[in-house]
DRENPA-552426 format. One line per 10 residues: number of its first residue (from 0); their letters; for each residue x, y, z of N, C-alpha, C. Coordinates in steps of 0.2 Angstrom, whole numbers. Layout:
<nodes>
NUM) a) X:Y:Z:X:Y:Z:X:Y:Z  ...
</nodes>
This chain:
<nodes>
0) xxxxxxxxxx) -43:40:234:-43:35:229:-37:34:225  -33:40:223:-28:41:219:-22:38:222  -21:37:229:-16:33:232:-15:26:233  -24:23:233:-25:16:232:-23:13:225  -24:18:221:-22:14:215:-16:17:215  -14:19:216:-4:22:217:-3:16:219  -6:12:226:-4:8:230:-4:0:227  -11:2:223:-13:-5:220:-6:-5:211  -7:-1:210:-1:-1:205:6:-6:207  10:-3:213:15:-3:216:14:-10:217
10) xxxxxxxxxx) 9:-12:220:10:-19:220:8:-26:217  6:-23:211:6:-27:205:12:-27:202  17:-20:202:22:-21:197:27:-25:202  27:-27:209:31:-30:215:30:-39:213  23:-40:211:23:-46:209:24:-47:201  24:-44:198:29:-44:193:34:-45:193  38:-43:197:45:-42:197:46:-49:201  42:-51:207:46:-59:206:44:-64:204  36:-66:200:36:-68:196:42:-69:190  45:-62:187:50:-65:184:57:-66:186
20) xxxxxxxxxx) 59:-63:192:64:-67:197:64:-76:200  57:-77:198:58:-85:200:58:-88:193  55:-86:187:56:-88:182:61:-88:181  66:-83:180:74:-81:181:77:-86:183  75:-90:189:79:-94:194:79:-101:190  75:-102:186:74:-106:184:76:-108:179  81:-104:177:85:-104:169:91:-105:171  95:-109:164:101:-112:166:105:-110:159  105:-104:155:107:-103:152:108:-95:152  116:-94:151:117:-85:150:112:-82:146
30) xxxxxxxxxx) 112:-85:139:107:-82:135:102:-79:137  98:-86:138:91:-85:142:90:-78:147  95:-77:150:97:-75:158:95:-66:153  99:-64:147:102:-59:146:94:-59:140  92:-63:137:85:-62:133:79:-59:139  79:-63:143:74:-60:144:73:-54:154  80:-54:154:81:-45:155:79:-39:150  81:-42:145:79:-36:139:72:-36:139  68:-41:137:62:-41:135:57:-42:140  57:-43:147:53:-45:151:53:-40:155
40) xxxxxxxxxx) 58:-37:154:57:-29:159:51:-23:158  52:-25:152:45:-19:148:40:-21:151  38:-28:155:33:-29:160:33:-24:165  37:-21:166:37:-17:174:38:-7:170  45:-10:166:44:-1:162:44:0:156  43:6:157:39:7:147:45:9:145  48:5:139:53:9:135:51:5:127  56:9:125:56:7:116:58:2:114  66:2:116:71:-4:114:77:-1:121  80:-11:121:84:-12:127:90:-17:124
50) xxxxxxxxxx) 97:-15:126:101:-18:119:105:-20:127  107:-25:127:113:-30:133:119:-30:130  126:-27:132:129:-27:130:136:-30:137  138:-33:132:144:-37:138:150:-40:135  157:-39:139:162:-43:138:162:-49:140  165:-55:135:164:-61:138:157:-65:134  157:-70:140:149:-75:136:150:-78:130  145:-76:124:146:-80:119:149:-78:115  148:-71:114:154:-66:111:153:-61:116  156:-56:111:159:-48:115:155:-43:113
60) xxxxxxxxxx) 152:-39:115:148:-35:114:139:-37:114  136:-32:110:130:-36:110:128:-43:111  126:-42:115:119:-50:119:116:-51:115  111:-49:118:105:-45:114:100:-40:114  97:-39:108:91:-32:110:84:-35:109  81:-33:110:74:-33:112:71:-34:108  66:-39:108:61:-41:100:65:-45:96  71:-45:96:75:-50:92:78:-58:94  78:-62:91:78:-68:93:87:-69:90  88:-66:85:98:-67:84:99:-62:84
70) xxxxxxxxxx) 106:-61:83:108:-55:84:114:-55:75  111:-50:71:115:-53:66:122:-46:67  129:-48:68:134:-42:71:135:-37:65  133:-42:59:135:-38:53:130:-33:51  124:-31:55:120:-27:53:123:-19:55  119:-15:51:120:-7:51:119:-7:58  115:-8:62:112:-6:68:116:-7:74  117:-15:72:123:-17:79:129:-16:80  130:-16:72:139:-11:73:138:-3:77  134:-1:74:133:6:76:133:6:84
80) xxxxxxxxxx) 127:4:85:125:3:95:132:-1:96  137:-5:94:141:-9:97:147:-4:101  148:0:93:154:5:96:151:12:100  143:14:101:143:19:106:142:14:113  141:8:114:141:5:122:146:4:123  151:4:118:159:-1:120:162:4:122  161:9:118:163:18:123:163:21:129  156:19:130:153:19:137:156:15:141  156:8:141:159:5:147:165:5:148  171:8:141:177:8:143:176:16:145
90) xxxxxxxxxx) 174:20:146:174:26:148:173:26:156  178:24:160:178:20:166:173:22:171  167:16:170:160:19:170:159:16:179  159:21:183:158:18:192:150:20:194  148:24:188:140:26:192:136:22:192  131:22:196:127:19:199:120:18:192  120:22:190:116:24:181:120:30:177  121:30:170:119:36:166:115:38:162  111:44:164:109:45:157:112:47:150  110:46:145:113:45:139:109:49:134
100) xxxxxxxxxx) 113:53:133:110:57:125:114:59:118  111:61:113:114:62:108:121:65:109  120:71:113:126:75:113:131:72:115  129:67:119:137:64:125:140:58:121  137:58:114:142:51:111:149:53:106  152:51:105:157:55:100:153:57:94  158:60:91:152:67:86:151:63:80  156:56:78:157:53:72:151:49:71  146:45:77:142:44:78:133:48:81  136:55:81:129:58:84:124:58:77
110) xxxxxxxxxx) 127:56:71:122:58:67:115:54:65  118:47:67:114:42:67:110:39:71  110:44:77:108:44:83:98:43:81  97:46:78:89:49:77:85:43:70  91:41:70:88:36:64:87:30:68  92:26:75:91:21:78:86:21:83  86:27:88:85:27:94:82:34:96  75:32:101:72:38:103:76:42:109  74:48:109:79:53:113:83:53:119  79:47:124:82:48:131:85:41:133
120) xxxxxxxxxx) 91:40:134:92:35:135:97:33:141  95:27:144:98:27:152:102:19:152  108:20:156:112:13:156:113:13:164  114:5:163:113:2:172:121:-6:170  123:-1:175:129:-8:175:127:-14:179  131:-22:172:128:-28:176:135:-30:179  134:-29:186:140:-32:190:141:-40:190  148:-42:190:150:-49:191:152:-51:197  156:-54:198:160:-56:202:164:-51:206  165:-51:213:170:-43:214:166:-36:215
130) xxxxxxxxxx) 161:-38:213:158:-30:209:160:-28:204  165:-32:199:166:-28:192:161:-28:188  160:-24:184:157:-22:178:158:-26:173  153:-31:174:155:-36:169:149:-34:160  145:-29:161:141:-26:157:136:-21:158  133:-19:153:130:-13:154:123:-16:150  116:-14:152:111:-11:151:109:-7:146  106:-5:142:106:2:138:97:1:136  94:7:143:87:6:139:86:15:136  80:13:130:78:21:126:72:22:126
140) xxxxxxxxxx) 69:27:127:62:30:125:61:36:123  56:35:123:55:44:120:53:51:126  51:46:130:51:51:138:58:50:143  56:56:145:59:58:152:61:52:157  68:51:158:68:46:165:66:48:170  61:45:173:61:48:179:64:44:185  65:46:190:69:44:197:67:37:198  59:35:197:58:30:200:58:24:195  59:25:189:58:20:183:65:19:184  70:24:184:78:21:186:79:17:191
150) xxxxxxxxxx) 75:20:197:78:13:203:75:7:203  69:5:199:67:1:198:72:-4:192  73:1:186:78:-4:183:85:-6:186  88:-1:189:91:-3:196:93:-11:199  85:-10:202:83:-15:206:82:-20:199  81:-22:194:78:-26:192:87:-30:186  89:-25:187:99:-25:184:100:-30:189  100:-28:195:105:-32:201:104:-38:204  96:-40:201:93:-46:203:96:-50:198  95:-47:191:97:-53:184:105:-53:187
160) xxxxxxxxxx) 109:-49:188:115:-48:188:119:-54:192  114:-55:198:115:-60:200:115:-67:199  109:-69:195:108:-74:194:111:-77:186  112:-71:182:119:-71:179:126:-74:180  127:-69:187:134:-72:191:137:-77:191  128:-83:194:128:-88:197:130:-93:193  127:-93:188:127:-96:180:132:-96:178  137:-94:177:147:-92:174:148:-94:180  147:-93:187:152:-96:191:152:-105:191  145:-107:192:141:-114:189:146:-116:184
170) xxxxxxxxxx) 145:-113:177:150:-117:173:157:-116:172  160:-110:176:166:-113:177:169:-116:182  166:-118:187:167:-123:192:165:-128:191  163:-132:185:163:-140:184:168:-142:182  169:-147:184:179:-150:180:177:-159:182  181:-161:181:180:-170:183:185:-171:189  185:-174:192:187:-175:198:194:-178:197  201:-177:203:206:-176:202:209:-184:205  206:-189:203:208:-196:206:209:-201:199  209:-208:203:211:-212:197:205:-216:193
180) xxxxxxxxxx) 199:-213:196:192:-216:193:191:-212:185  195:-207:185:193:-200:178:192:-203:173  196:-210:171:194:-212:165:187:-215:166  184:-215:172:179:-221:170:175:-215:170  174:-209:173:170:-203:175:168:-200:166  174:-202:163:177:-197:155:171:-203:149  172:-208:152:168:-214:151:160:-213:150  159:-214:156:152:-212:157:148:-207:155  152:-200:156:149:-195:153:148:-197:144  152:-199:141:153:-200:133:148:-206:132
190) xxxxxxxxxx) 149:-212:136:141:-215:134:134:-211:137  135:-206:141:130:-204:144:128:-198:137  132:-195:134:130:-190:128:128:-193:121  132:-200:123:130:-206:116:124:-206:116  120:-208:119:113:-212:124:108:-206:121  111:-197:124:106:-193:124:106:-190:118  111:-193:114:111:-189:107:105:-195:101  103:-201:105:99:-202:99:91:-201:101  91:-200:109:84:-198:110:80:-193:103  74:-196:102:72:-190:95:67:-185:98
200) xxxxxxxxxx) 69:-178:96:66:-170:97:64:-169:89  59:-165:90:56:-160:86:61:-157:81  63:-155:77:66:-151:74:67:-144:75  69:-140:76:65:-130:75:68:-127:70  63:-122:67:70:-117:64:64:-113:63  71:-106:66:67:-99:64:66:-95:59  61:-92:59:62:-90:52:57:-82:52  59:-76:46:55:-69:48:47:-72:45  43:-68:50:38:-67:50:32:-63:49  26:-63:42:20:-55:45:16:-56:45
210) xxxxxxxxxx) 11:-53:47:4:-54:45:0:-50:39  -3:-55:35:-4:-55:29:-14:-54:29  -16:-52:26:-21:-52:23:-23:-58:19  -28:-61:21:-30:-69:17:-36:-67:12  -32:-70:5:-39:-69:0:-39:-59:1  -36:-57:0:-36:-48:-1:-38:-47:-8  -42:-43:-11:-43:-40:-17:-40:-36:-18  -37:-36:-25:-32:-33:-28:-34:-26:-33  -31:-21:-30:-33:-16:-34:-29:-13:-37  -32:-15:-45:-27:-13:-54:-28:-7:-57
220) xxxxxxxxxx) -24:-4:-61:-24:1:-62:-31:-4:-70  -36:1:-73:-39:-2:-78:-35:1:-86  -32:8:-83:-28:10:-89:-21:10:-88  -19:12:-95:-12:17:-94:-12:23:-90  -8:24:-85:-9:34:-83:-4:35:-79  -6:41:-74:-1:43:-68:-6:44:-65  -5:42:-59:-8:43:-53:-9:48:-49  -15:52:-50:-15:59:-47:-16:61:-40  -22:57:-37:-26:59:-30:-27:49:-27  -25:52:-22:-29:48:-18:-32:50:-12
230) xxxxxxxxxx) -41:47:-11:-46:47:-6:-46:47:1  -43:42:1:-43:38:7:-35:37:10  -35:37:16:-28:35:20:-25:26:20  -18:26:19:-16:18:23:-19:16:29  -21:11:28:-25:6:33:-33:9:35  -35:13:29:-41:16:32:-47:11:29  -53:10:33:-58:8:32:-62:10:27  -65:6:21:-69:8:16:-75:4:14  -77:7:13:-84:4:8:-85:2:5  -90:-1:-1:-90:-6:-7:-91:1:-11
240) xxxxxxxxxx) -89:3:-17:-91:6:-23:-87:15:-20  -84:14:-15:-80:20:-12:-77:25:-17  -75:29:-17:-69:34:-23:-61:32:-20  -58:26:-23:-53:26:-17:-46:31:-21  -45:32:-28:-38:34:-32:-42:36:-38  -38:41:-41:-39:43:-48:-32:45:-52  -34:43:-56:-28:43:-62:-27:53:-65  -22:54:-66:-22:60:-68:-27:60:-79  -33:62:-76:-39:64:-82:-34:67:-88  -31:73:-87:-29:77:-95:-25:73:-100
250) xxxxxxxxxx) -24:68:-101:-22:64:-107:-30:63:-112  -31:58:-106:-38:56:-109:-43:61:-112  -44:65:-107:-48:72:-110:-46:74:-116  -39:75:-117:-38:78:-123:-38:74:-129  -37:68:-127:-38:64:-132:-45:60:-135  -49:62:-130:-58:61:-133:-58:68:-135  -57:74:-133:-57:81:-138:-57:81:-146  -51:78:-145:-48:77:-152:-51:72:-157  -53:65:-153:-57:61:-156:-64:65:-158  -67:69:-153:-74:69:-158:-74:75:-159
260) xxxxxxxxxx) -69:81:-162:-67:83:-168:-67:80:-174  -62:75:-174:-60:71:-181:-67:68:-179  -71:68:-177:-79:64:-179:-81:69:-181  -82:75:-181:-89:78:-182:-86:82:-189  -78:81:-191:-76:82:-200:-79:75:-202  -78:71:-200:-80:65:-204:-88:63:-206  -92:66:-202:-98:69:-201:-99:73:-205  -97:77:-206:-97:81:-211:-96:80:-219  -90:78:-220:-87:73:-226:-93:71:-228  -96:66:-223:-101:59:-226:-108:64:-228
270) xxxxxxxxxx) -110:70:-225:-114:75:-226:-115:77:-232  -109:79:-232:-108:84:-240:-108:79:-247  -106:73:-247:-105:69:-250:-111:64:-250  -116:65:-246:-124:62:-247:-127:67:-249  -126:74:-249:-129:79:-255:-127:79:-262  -122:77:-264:-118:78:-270:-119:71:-274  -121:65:-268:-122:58:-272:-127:59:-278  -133:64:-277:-139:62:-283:-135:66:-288  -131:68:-288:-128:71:-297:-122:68:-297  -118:68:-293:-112:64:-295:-111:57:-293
280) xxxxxxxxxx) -107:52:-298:-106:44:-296:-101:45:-295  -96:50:-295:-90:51:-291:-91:50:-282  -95:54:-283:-98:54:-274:-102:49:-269  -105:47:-276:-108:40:-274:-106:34:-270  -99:35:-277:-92:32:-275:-88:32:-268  -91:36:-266:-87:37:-260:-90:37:-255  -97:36:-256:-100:36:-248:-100:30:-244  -96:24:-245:-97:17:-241:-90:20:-237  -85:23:-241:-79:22:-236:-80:28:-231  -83:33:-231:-85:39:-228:-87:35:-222
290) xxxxxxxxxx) -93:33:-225:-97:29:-218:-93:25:-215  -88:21:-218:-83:17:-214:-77:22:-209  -76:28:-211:-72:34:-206:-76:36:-201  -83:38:-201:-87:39:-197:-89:34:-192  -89:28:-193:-91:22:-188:-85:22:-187  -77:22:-190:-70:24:-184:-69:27:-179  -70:33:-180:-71:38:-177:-75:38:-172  -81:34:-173:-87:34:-167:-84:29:-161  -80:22:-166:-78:20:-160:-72:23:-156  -69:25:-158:-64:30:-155:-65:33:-150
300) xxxxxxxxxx) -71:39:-151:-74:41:-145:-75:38:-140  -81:32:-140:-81:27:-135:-78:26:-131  -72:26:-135:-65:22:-132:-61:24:-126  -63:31:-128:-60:38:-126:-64:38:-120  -71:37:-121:-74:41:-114:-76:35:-109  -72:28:-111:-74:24:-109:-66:22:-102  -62:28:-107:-54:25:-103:-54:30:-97  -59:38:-100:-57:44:-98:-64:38:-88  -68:37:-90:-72:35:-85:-69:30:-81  -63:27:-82:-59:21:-77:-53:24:-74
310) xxxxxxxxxx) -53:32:-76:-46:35:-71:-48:36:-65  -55:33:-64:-59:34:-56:-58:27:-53  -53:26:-48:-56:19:-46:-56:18:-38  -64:13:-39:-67:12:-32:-67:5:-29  -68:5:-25:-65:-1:-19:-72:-4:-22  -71:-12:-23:-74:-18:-24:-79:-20:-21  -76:-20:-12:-80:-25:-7:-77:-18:-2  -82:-18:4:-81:-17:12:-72:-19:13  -67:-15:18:-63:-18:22:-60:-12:22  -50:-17:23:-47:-10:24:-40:-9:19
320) xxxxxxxxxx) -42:-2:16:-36:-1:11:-29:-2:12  -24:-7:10:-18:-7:11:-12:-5:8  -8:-2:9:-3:-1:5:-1:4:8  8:5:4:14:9:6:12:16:6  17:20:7:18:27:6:14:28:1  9:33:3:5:36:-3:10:42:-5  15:45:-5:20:50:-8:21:47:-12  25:40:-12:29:37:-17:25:35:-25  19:34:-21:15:31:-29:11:39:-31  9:44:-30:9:50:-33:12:54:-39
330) xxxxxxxxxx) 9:54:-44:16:56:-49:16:49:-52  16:43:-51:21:37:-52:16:35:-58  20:35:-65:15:30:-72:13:23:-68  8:22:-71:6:14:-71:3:11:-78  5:5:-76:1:1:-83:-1:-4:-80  -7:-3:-88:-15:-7:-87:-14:-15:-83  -16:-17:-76:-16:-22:-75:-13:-22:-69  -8:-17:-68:-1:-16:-63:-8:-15:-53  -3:-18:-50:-7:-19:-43:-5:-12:-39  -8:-9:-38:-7:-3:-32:-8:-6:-27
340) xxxxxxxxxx) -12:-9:-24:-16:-8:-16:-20:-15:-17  -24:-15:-11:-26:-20:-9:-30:-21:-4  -38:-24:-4:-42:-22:1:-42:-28:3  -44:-26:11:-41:-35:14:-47:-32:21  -48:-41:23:-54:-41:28:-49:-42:36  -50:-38:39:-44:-37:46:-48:-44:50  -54:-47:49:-56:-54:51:-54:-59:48  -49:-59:43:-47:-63:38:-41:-63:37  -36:-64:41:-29:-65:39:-25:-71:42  -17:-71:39:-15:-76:40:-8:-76:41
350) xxxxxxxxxx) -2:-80:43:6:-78:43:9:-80:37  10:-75:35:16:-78:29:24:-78:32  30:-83:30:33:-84:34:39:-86:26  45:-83:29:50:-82:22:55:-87:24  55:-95:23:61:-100:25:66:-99:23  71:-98:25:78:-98:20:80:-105:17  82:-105:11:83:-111:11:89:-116:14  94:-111:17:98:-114:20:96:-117:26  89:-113:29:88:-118:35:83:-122:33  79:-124:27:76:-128:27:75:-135:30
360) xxxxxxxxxx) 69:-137:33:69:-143:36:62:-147:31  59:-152:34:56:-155:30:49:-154:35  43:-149:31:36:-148:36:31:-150:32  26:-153:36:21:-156:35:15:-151:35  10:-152:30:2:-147:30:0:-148:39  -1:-143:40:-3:-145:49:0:-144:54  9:-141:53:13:-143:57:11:-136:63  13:-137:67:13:-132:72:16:-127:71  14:-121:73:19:-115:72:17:-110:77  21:-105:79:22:-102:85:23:-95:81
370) xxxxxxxxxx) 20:-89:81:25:-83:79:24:-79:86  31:-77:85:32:-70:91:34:-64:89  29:-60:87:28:-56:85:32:-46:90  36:-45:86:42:-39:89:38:-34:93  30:-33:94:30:-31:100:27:-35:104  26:-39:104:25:-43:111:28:-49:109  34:-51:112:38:-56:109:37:-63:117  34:-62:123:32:-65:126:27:-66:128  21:-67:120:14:-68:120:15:-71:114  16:-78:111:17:-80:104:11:-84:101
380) xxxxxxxxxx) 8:-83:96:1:-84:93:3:-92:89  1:-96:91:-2:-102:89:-6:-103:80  -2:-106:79:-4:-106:70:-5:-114:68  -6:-115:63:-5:-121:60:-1:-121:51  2:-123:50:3:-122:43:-2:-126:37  -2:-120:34:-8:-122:27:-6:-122:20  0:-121:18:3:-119:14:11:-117:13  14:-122:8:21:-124:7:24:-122:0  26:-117:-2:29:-117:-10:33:-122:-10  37:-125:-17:40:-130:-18:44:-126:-22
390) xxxxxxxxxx) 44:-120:-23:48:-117:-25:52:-111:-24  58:-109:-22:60:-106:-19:60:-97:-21  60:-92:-18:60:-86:-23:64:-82:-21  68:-75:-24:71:-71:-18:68:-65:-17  69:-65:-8:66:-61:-5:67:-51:-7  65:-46:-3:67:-40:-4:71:-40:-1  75:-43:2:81:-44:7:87:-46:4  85:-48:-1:91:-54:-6:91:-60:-4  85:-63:-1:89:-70:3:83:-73:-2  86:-82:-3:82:-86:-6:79:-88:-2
400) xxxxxxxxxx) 73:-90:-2:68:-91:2:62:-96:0  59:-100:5:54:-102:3:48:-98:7  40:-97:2:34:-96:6:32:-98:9  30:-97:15:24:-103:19:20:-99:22  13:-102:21:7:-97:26:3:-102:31  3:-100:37:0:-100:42:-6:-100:44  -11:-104:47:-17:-99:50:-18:-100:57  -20:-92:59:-20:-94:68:-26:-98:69  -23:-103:76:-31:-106:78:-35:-102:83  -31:-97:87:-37:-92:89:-39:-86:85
410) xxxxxxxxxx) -47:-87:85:-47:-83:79:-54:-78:83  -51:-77:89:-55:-72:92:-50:-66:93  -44:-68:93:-37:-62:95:-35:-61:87  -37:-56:86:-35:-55:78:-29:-51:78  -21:-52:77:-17:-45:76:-19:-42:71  -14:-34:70:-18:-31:66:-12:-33:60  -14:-32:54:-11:-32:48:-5:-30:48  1:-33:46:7:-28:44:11:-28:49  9:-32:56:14:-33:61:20:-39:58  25:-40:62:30:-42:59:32:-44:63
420) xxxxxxxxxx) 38:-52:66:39:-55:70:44:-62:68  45:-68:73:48:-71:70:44:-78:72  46:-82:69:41:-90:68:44:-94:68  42:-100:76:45:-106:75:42:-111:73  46:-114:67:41:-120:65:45:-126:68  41:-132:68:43:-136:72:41:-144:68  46:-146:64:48:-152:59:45:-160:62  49:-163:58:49:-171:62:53:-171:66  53:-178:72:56:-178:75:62:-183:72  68:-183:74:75:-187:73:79:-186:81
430) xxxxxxxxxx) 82:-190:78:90:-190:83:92:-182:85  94:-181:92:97:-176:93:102:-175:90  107:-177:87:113:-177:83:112:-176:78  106:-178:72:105:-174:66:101:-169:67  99:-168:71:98:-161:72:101:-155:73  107:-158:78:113:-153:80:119:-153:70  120:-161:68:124:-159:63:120:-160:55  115:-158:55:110:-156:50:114:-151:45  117:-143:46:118:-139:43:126:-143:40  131:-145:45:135:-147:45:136:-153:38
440) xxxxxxxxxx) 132:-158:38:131:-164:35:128:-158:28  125:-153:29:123:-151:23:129:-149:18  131:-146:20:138:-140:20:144:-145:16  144:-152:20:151:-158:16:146:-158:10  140:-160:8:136:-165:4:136:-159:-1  137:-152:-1:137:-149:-8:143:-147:-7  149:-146:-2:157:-146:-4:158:-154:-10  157:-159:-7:158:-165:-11:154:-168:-17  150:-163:-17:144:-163:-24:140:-170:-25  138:-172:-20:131:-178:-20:126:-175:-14
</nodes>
């Protein structure tokens, strides 16, 4: 039984594999070719992250990695992985794979090793022309390579490598022909891109992506305090009327201590002073403001045991607690009204989506919307747009940004909360040409200030 499904296995991952060899074949773009090597492999082998790196193409170095739709070079991450693969392939690399680990990179970079990438990591060169090594492969995981996951990526390098090849050779053998008709061929073409520049397309622009909890209830602190305990875990499921957090009690304690001591002098006071009223009008004199210390005092306690009773707080409704690091908020003061957490319905959610305002285009209530989401970035969830601020805000990131939320239309596949991802929304249509010089036309009209 354990062989048939070894067998049954082996031939599911076989039709995987040219499934996306004929998809492959069916692209006419480097990019494409190098996107989804990185990400469609994970069909066949389990790894964590897969970074293309190559000389040449559209630039030098990183392609791309995995989950990610640009590649921004000024990140911490890319630079970092740029200069350990560019070491690697000028380290006159003829083998057929390397494994790759911490130890084996220069020491100036080992340290950063465990903050980017899990432990095991294996590179497969992408041959050109010739057989030169026109790039390398870099996959990482947290296991073991084994013999057959490598021949398999192997085999799966040398197939893309190829149809890579064929693509660079394709567009560097087109030229226009070496006779006296060129000017009419130079013609043609330029009315032919005139023609397909005013066809009108959709708009796109990408933009980050999460999923948000819709309508979550907000859970406030009711006093002043520091936050001592919490019940329950991030993302854990609770109940209506739960124990979810409590405020560190010893202020409050101490300060209804103290309040109904000064009650029980001032009780006193009004005592001694309602026995001495039948003989003195001195005393008499003084019994209305007594009783006005005493009803102080009284509310005071109240106050006390009513603040000391709200350093307990319990979930509102059914769902699931959300929120950060519970380390961070331990210890932390708060004030009265300040948001901790947030109970949210995992059947009730929705994308929120950060537009920068330099890519801003013009969306409509309704418009369509795609998110693909960083672990499954070739399964992208169908939305609709429901919501548009008119206001811009800055992000945790620094960037100016507009809000937008989403809601999915299948609403039988629920992700889970807190996934993260990127979103394509899709505008009006216009002319190919303002679409391509949109940024551009943006760019003169605030250098020239109209």
């Amino acid at each position: 039984m354990t062989s048939e499904q070894d067998l049954a296995g082996k031939v599911e991952k076989l039709s995987r594999l040219l499934v996306m060899l004929r998809e492959a074949l069916e692209l006419n773009n480097e990019e494409d070719i190098l996107f989804d090597l990185a990400n469609k492999t994970n069909l066949l082998i389990d790894y964590r992250l897969c970074v293309i790196w190559a000389e040449g193409g559209k630039r030098n170095g990183v392609q791309t990695v995995s989950g990610q739709t640009n590649i921004d070079q000024d990140a911490p991450f890319i630079r970092w992985i740029n200069k350990v693969l560019k070491a690697q392939f000028r380290s006159n690399f003829k083998q057929d794979f390397r494994l790759l680990k911490r130890s084996e990179i220069k020491s100036e970079l080992q340290a950063d090793w465990g903050s980017w990438l899990p432990e095991n990591g294996l590179i497969i060169p992408l041959y050109g022309e010739g057989q030169n090594i026109r790039g390398i492969a870099f996959f990482a995981r947290e296991a073991e390579w084994k013999e057959k996951d490598i021949k398999l990526c192997q085999e799966v390098c040398k197939n893309y490598s190829l149809i890579w090849g064929k693509i660079a050779t394709r567009r560097r053998s087109w030229g226009l022909p070496k006779s006296s008709s060129r000017r009419k061929v130079v013609l043609a073409i330029a009315l032919g891109l005139f023609i397909s520049s005013l066809i009108p397309v959709s708009q796109t622009i990408l933009a980050p992506a999460e999923i948000i909890p819709k309508d979550p209830i907000l859970i406030r602190s009711e006093v002043d305090g520091i936050i001592d305990t919490f019940y329950v875990e991030p993302n854990e499921k609770v109940s209506a009327n739960q124990l979810i957090l409590r405020l560190d009690p010893t202020d409050f304690k101490n300060a209804l201590l103290i309040a109904e001591n000064e009650l029980r002098v001032s009780e006193a006071e009004h005592q001694q002073a309602a026995q001495m009223a039948i003989n003195s009008s001195e005393a008499r004199a003084k019994m209305p403001l007594l009783e006005r210390q005493v009803a102080t005092k009284q509310a005071e306690v109240e106050l006390y045991r009513s603040r000391l009773a709200r350093v307990e707080i319990r979930a509102p409704r059914d769902g699931i607690f959300v929120i950060g690091d519970l380390n961070i908020w331990i210890g932390r003061p708060v004030e009265t009204g300040q948001r901790i957490a947030t109970i949210a319905n995992q059947n009730n959610i929705e994308i929120e989506i950060l537009l920068p305002v330099r890519d801003a285009i013009t969306l409509d209530l309704g418009t369509e919307v795609n998110m693909f989401l960083n672990i499954a970035p070739g399964s992208p969830l169908a939305a609709s747009l429901t919501f548009a601020s008119y206001q811009a805000e800055i992000t945790a990131e620094g960037v100016l940004a507009f809000r937008l939320k989403a809601a999915l239309n299948d609403n039988n596949n629920k992700p889970r909360i807190g996934l993260r991802g990127t979103a394509k929304l899709y505008g009006e249509k216009s002319p190919i040409i303002m679409h391509v010089l949109r940024r551009p036309l943006a760019a003169i009209r605030q250098w020239l200030g109209f």
